[in-house]
N, C-alpha and C positions, 0 to 999 in steps of 0.2 A: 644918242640918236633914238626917237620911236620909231615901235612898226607900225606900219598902217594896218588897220585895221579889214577885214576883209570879210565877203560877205560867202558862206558858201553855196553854191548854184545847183550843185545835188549832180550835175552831170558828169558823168563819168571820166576820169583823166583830166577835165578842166581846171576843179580846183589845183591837183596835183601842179598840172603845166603852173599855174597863175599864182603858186604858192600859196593856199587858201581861199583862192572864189576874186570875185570883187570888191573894187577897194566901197568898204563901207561909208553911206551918204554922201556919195559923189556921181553923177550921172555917168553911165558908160555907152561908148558908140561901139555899134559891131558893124562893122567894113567886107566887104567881098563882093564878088563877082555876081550876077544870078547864076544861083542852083552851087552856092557855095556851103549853106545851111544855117543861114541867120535867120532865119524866121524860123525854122527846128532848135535851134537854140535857143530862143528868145520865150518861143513857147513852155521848152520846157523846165529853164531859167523858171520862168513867171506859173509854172503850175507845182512844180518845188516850193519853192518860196510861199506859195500860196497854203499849200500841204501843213506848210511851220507854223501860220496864222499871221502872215506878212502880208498885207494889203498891195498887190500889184498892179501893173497896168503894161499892156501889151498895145504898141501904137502899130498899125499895120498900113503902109503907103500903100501899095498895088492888092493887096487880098484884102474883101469885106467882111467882117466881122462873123457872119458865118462859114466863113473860108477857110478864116482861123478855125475858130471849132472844130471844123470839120476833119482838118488835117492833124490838128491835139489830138480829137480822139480817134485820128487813126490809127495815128501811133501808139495807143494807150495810155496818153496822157489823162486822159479825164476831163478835159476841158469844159465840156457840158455842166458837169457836176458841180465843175469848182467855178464857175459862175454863174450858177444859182445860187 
């Protein structure tokens, strides 16, 4: 039997729960409620990863593209930086 392979997300306790991150080159859907923290998660997924030299892409339904930013670097993501 392989293991799958898995990506790790840099977020604290995630990897741990997910045993390694996500599973590597396969698309993942994050599910929840509003104000559950998938777009915090997703951001800082995608500014980790970005950190490694991993090409991301953060697709945002309801928030515009400065919204995102704005909320990255609220929280100290860097978002600004790391999309320039």
């Amino acid at each position: 039997m392989s293991m799958l392979r898995k990506v790790k997300t840099g977020v604290p306790g995630f990897d741990i729960l997910t045993a390694g991150g996500i599973p590597a080159g396969r698309s993942t859907l994050i599910v929840g409620r509003s104000g559950t923290g998938k777009t915090v998660f997703g951001l800082q997924t995608a500014c980790n990863l970005a950190r490694a030299g991993v090409k991301t892409i953060v697709v945002g339904i309801e928030e515009s593209a400065d919204d995102l930013v704005a909320t990255g670097d609220g929280l100290g993501f860097n978002v600004q930086q790391l999309r320039a």
